[in-house]
C-alpha positions in Angstrom: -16.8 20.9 -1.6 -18.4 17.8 -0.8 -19.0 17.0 3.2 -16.3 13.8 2.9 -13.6 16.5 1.3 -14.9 19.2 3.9 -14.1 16.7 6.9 -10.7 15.6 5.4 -9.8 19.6 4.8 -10.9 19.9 8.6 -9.3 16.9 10.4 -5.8 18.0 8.2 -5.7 21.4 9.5 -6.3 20.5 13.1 -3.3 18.6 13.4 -4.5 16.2 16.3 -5.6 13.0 15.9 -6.8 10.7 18.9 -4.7 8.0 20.6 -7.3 5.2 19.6 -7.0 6.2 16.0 -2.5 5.4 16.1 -1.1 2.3 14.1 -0.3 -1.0 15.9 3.1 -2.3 17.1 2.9 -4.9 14.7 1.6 -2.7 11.5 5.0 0.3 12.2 7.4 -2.7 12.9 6.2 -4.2 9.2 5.3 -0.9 7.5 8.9 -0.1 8.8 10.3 -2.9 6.8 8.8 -2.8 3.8 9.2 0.4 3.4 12.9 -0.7 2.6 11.9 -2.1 -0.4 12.4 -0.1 -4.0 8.6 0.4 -5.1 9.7 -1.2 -8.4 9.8 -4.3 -6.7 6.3 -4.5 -6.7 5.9 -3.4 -10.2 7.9 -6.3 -11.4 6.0 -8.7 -9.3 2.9 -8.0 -10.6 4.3 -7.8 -14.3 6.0 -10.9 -13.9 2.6 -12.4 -12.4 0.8 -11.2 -15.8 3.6 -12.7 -18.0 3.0 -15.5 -15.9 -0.2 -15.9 -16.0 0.2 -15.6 -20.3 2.6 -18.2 -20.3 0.3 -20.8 -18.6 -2.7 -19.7 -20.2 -1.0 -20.6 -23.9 0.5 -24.0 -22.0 -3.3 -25.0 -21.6 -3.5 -24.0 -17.8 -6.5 -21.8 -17.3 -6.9 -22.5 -14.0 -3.6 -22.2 -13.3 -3.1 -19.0 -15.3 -6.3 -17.8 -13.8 -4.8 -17.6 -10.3 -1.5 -16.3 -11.0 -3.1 -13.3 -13.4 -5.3 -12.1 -9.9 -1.9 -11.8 -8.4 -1.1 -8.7 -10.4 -4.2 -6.7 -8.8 -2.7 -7.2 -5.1 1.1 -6.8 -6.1 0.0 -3.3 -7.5 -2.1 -2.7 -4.5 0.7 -3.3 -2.0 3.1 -1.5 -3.6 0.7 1.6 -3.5 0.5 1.1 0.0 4.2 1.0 0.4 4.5 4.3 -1.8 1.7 5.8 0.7 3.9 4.7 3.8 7.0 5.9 2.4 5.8 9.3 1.8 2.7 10.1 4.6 5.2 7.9 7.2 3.6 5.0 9.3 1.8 7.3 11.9 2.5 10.9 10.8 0.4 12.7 13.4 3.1 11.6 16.5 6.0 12.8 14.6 5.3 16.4 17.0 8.4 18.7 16.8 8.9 20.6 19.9 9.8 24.4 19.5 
């Protein structure tokens, strides 16, 4: 196991993480929100930038087309960080249930 999967492996089964390492007001309230969204959402948008992006490119706009195509990268990335929210939760290591 390499020392990087070794650490992870550790840190999960302790359980405890420290204060300084908790999300921001700011980053829950939003993570919070877009969470809301469908993940499809995002997949459109970066399909539509793509089609986009082909449309201008065969209109003679490579510029154009250029900066609409390297939307699809950071549509795609955003909706994997919504997926990740949705499922590990904003800050899963306060969610403590008390027995």
């Amino acid at each position: 196991m390499s020392p990087t999967a070794t650490r992870m492996a550790s840190h999960s089964q302790s359980g405890s993480q420290r204060a300084e390492h908790t999300e921001g007001m700011v980053a829950r309230t939003i993570e919070q929100q877009t969470a809301k969204l469908p993940s499809d959402v995002f997949l459109w948008a970066a399909g539509g930038s793509i089609l986009g992006s082909l449309v201008l490119q065969c209109a003679g706009r490579q510029h154009a087309s250029l900066f609409v195509g390297q939307w699809a990268p950071t549509f795609l990335i955003l909706g994997l960080y919504n997926k990740l929210v949705k499922v590990a939760g904003s800050d899963p290591v306060q969610m403590h249930h008390q027995s």
